[in-house]
C-alpha positions in Angstrom: 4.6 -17.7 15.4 2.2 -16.6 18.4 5.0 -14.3 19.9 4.9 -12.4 16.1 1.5 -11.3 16.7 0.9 -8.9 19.6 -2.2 -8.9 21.7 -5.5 -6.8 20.8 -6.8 -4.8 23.2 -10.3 -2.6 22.8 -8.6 0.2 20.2 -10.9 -0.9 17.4 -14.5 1.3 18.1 -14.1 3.4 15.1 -13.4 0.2 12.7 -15.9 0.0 9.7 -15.2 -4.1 9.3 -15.5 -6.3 12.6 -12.6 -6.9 13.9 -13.6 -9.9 16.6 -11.0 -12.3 17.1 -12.2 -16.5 17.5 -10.9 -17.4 20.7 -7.6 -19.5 20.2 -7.9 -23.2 20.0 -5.8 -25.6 22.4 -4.8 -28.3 19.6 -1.5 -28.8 19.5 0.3 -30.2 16.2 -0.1 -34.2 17.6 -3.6 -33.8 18.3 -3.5 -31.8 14.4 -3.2 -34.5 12.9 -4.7 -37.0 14.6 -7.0 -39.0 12.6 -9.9 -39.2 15.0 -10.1 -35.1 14.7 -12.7 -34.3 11.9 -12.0 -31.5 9.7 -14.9 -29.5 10.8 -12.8 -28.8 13.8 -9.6 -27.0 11.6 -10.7 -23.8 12.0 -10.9 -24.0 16.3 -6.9 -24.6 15.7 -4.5 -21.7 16.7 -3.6 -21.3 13.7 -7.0 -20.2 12.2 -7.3 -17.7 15.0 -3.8 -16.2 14.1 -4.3 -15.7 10.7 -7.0 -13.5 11.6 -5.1 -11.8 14.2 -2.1 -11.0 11.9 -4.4 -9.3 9.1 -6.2 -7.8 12.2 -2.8 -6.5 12.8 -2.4 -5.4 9.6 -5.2 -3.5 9.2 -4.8 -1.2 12.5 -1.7 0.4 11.0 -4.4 2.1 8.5 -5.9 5.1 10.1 -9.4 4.9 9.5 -11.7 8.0 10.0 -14.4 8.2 11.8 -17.3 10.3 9.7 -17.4 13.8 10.1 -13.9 13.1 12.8 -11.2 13.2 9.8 -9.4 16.3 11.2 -8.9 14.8 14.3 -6.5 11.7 12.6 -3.1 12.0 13.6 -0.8 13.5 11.1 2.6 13.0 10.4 5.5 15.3 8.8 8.0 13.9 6.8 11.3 15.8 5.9 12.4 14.4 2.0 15.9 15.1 0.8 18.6 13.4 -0.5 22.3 13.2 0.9 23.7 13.8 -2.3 21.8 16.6 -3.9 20.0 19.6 -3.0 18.3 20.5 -5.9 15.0 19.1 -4.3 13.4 19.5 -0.6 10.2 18.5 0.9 8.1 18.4 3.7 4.8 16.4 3.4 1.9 16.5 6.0 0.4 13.1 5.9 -3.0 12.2 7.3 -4.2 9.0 6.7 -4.4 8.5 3.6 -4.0 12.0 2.2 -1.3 14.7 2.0 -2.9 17.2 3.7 0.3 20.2 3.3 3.4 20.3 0.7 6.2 22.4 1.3 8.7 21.6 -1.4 11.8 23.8 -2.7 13.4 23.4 -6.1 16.5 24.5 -7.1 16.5 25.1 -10.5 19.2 23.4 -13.0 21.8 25.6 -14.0 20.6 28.6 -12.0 21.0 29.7 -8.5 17.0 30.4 -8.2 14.8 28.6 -6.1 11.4 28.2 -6.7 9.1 27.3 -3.2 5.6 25.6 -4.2 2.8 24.4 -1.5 -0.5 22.8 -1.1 -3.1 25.5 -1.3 -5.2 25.5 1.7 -8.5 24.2 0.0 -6.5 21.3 -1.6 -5.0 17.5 -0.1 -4.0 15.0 -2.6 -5.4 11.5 -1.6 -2.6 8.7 -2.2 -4.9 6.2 -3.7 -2.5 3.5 -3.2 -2.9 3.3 0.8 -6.9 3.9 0.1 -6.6 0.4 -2.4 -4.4 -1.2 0.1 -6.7 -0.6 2.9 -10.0 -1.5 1.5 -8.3 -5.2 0.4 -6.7 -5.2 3.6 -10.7 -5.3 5.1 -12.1 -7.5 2.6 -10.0 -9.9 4.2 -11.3 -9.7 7.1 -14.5 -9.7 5.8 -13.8 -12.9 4.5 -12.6 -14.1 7.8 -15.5 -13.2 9.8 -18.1 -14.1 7.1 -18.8 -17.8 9.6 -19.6 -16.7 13.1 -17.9 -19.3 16.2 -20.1 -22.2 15.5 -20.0 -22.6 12.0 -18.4 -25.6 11.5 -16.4 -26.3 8.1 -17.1 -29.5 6.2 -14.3 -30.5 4.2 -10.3 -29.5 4.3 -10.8 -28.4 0.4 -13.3 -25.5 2.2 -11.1 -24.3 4.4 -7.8 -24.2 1.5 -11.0 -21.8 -0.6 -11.5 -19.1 2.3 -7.4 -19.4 2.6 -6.8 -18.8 -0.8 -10.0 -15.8 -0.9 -8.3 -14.1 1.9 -4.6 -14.6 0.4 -5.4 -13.1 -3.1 -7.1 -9.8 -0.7 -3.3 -10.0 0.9 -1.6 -10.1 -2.1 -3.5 -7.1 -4.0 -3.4 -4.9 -0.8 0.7 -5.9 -0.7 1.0 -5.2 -4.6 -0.6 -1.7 -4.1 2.3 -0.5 -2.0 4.5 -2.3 -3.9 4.0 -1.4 -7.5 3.4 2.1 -7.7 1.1 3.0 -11.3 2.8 3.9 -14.4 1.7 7.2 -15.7 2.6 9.0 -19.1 3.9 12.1 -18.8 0.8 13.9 -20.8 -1.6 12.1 -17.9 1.2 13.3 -15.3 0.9 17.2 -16.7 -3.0 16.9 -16.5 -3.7 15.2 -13.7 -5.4 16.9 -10.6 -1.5 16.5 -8.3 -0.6 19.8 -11.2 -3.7 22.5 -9.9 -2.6 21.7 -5.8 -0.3 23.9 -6.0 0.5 27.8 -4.7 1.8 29.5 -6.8 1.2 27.4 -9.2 3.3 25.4 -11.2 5.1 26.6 -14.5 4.8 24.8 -17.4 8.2 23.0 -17.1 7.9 21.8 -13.8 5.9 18.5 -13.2 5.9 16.8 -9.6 4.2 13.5 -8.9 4.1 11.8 -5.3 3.5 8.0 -4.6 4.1 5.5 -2.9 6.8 2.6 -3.0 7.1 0.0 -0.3 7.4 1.4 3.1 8.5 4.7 1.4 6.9 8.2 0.4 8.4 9.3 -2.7 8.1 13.3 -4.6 9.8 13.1 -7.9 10.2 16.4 -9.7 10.9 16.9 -13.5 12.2 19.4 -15.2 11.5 19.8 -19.2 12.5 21.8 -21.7 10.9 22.6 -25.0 11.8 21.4 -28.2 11.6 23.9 -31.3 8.9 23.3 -33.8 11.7 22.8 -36.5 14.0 20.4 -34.6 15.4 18.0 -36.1 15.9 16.0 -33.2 14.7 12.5 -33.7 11.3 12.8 -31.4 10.2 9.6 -30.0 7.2 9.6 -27.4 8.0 7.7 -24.4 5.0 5.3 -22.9 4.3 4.7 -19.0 6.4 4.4 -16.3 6.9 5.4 -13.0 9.8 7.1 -13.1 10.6 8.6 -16.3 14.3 9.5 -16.9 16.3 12.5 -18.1 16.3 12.6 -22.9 12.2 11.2 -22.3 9.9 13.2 -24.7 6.4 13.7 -25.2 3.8 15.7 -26.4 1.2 18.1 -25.4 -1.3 20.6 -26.6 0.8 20.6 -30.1 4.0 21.6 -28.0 7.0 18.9 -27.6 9.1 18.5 -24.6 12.1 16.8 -23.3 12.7 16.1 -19.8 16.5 17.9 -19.1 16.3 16.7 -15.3 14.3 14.2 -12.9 14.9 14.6 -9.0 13.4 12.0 -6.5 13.5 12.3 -2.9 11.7 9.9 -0.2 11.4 9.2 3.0 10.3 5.9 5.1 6.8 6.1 6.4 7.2 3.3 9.8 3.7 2.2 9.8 3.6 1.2 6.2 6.9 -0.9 7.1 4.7 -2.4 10.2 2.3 -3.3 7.1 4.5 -5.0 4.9 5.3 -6.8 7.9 2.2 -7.8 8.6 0.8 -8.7 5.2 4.3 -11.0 4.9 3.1 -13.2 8.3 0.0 -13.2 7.2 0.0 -14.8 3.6 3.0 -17.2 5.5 0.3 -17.8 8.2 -2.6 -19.0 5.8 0.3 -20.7 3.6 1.0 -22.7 6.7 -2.7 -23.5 7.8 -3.2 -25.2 4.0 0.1 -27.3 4.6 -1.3 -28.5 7.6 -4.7 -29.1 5.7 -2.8 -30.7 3.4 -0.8 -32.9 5.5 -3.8 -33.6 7.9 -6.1 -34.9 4.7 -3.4 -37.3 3.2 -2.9 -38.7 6.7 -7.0 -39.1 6.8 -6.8 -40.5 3.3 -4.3 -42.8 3.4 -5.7 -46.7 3.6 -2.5 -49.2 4.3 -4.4 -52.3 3.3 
């Protein structure tokens, strides 16, 4: 899989986890898993060094700031909309790992008003989710450089531990872009997303932004208020990440229905590239313990 992994050149100064590379190995599979190799020599293979290079890979499509430099990351507008509605439009600024500017437009439901919200200007709304992603992302390469060149690993069972370390740091970073939190809408109404806003919000309007896969999402909801003396059958929905259209809850002794829900999203390409990444490596280190695997029955095996 060398061709899946491009070459790293010097564009890693401002990294806060050491990104050095081992220099790649020259076994080939025969000489693998030929017995007379010991298995202190696994990690010189290629396949060690690409492991790292793919998570390497992974974690350069994070922007990471350089302290007191965070203006000066590259950011990135993103036009969200939906080809078959209009009720919702967006434009998100995004820096990193924050939303720096909101420009969103909401038609309202049965109405030909539109209501125009932004970010004020003291205000960005960190998407925790890329933060999570990231910092696993680097505590696998933590675990990767934790041995320096010489260190030489003892047994094959080693190894498959440091594989399966930096695999579960993989995984979690994966899963954080993946599974986006489930919120209740009383934590959505009070969270800090509510106060970004100019002017701000009125009290049946609710946004929430997130992420999911390679995509930038902005749901709005629109609620209604049920009468004190309804005799509606009120049944407080739980958490979810998307709530849908009859869900009800309470707040501050007032009851609410959510009449509509509007989502719009658009692809981010670097968090693709990501994905990408985190999918070759967890098949790279899958691949290295096969080999271990294979490699330590052959050593084990005794014909007579």
């Amino acid at each position: 899989m060398r061709h899946l992994l491009p070459r790293t050149e010097d564009r890693t100064e401002d990294r806060t986890v050491s990104s050095r590379c081992p220099p790649r190995g020259s076994f080939s599979l025969v000489n693998m898993l030929n017995p007379q190799r010991s298995l202190s020599e696994l990690p010189k293979m290629s396949a060690a060094s690409q492991v790292e290079r793919a998570v390497l890979e992974a974690s350069r499509r994070f922007s990471m700031p350089t302290p007191g430099l965070e203006s000066q990351l590259k950011q990135e507008n993103f036009i969200l909309g939906s080809s078959t509605m209009d009720q919702v439009k967006g434009v998100l600024t995004l820096q990193g790992e924050a939303l720096t500017q909101a420009d969103v437009n909401l038609k309202v439901a049965k109405s030909s008003q539109v209501l125009h919200f932004q970010f004020r200007e003291d205000k960005q709304w960190k998407l925790q989710q890329i933060q999570d992603a990231r910092n696993h992302v680097n505590q696998a390469l933590q675990l990767l450089g934790s041995h320096d060149e010489s260190y030489h690993f003892k047994t094959g069972a080693e190894v498959n531990k440091l594989m399966d370390a930096v695999m579960l740091q993989l995984t979690r970073a994966r899963n954080r872009l993946t599974t986006p939190a489930s919120m209740t809408l009383p934590e959505l109404a009070t969270s800090g997303v509510m106060k970004m806003f100019t002017p701000p919000m009125p009290g049946d309007v609710m946004v929430n932004f997130y992420i999911n896969l390679s995509k930038l999402c902005l749901t709005v909801y629109q609620l209604h208020v049920l009468p004190p003396n309804t005799t509606k059958n009120f049944k407080p929905a739980g958490s979810s990440v998307l709530h849908n259209p009859g869900t009800m809850f309470e707040l501050n002794s007032n009851r609410f229905e959510v009449s509509h829900v509007h989502k719009v999203e658009c692809v981010v390409p670097w968090l693709n590239d990501t994905l990408v990444f985190f999918t070759i490596s967890l098949q790279l280190c899958q691949q290295l313990k096969d080999k271990i695997s294979v490699f330590s029955s052959f050593w084990n095996y005794r014909p007579f």
